[in-house]
KOLZA-503691 format. One record per residue (C-alpha): x, y, z; residue number from 0; residue in one letter. Coordinates in pm, 1 decimal. Each point is the difference from the previous one (the first is absolute). Example, Ala and Ser with C-alpha at 12.3 -4.5 7.8 and 13.67 -1.06 7.14 Angstrom:
BEGIN
{east->1230.0&north->-450.0&up->780.0&k->0&r->A}
{east->137.0&north->344.0&up->-66.0&k->1&r->S}
% end
This chain:
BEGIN
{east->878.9&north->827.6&up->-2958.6&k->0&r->X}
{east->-299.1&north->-221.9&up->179.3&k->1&r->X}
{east->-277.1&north->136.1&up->273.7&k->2&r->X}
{east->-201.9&north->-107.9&up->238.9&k->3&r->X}
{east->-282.9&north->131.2&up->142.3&k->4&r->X}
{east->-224.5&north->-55.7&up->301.1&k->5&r->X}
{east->-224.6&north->68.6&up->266.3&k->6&r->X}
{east->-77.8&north->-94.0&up->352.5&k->7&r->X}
{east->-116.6&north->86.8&up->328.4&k->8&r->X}
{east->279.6&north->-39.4&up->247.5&k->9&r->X}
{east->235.6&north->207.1&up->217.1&k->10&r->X}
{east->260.9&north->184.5&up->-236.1&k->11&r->X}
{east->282.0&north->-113.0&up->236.1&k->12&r->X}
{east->-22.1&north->-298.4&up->34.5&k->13&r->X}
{east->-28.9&north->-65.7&up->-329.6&k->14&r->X}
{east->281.7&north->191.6&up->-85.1&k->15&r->X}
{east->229.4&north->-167.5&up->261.5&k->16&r->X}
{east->-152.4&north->-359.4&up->-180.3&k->17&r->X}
{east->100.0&north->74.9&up->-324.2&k->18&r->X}
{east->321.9&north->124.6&up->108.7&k->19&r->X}
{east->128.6&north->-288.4&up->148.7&k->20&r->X}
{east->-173.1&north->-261.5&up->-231.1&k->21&r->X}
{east->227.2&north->198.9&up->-270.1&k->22&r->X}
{east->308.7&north->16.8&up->157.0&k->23&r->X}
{east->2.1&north->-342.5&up->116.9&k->24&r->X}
{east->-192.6&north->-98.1&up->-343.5&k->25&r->X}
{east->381.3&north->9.0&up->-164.0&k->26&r->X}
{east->319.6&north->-48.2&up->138.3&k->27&r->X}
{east->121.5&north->317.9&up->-221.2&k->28&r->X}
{east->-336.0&north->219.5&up->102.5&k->29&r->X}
{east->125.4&north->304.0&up->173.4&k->30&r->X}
{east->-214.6&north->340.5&up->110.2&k->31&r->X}
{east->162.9&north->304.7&up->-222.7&k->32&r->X}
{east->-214.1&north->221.4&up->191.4&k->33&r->X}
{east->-372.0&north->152.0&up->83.6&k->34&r->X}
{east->-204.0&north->306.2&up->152.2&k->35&r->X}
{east->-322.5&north->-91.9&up->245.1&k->36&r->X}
{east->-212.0&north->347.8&up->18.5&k->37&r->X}
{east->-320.9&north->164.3&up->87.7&k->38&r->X}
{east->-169.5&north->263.5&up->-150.0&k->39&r->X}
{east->-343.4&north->86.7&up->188.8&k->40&r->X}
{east->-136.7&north->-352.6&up->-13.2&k->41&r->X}
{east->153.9&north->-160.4&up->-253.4&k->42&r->X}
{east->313.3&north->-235.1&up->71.8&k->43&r->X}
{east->228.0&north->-84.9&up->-247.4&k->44&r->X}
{east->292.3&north->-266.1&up->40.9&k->45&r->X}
{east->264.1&north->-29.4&up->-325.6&k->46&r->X}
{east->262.0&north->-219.5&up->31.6&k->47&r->X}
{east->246.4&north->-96.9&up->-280.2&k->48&r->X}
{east->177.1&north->-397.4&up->-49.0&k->49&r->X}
{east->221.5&north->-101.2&up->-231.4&k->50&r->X}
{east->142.3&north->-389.7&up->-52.4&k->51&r->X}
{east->178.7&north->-194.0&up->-229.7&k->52&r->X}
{east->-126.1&north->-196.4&up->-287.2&k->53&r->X}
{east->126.1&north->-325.6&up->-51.2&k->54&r->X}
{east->-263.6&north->-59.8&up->-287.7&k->55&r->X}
{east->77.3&north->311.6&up->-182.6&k->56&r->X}
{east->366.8&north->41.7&up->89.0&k->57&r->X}
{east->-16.3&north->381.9&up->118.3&k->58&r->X}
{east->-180.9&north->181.1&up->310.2&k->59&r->X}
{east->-390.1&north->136.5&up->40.1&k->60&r->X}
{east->-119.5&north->216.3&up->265.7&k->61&r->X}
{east->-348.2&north->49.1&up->146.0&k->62&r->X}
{east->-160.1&north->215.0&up->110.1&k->63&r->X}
{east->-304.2&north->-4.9&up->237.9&k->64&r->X}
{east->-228.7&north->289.9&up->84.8&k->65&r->X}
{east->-285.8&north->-66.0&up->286.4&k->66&r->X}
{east->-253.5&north->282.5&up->29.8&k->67&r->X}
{east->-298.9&north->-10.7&up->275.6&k->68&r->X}
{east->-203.5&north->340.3&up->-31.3&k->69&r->X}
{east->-127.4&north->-54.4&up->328.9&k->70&r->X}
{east->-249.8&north->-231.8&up->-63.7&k->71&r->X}
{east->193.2&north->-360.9&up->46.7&k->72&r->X}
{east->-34.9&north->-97.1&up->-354.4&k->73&r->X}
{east->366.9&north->-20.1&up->-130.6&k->74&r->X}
{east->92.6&north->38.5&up->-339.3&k->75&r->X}
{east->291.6&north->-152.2&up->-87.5&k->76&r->X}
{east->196.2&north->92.6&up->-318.0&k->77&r->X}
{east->353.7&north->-232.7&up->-105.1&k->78&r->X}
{east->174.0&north->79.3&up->-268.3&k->79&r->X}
{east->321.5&north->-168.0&up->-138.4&k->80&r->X}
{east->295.2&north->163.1&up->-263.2&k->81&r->X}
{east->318.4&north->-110.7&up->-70.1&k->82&r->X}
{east->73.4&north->-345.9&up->-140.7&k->83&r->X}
{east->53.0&north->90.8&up->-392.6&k->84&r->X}
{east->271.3&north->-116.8&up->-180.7&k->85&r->X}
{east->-100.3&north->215.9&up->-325.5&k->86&r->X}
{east->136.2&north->297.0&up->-88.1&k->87&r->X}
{east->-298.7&north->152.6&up->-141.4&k->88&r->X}
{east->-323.2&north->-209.1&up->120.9&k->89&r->X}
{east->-53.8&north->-251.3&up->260.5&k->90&r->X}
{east->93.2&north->-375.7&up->-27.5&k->91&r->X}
{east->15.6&north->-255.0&up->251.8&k->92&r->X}
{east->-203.3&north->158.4&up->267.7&k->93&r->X}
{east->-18.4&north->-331.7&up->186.1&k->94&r->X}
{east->184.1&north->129.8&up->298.8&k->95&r->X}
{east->-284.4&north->247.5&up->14.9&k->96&r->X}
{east->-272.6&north->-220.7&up->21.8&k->97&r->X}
{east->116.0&north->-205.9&up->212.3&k->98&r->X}
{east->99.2&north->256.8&up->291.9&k->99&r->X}
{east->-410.0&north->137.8&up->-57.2&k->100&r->X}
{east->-108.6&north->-348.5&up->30.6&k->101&r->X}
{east->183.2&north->-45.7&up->297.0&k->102&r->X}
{east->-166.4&north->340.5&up->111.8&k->103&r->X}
{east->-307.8&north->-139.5&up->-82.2&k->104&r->X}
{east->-3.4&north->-299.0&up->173.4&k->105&r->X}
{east->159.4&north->168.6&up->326.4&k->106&r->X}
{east->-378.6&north->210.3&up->-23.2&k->107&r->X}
{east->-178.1&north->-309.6&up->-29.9&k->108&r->X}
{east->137.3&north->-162.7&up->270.3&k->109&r->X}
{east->-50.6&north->311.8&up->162.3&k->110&r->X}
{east->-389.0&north->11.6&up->-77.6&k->111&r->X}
{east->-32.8&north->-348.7&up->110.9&k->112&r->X}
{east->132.6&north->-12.5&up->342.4&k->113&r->X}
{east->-117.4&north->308.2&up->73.8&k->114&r->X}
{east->-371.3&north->-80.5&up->-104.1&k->115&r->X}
{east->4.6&north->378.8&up->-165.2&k->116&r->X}
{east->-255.6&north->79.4&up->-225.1&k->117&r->X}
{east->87.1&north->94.2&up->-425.1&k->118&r->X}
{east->-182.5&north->314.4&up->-73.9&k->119&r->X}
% end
């Protein structure tokens, strides 16, 4: 399992519907399993769940994603990838991981950049 954390000001959805297409078209095998988008008060929350192939591990990772703005345009975004084992009883080869986070990551800094949003 691999995370990634951050925050920035921007508009929850449209950084949500980023991120969802730079995964889906970041892999020919990406696909959507599924997600919730919902408010409580002033707090918005958007989880959405990917999964994709690994050709460097040789098995299938998921992601998933959770955006949450309470209310105050700083979004915190939370990634977290599982799956990808070949092991029995502890992890090897987690390469497949990594590499479906980095692609997460780099989707978010492409994001920050043409967006001009600001890292808190």
């Amino acid at each position: 399992m691999a995370k990634y954390e951050s925050e920035i000001k921007t508009r929850i959805g449209t950084l949500a519907d980023y991120l969802h297409n730079e995964i889906l078209n970041g892999s020919i095998s990406a696909s959507y399993e599924d997600g919730t988008d919902y408010t409580v008060g002033s707090m918005r929350v958007i989880f959405n769940v990917y999964e994709r192939y690994s050709y460097l591990g040789g098995n299938r990772v998921s992601l998933a994603v959770t955006l949450t703005d309470a209310g105050d345009g700083v979004v915190h975004i939370c990634a977290i990838t599982a799956g990808g084992s070949q092991a029995m009883f502890f992890k090897i080869n987690t390469l497949g991981e990594e590499a479906f986070l980095d692609k997460l990551g780099e989707a978010v800094d492409a994001y920050k950049a043409s967006h001009r949003c600001e890292s808190v």
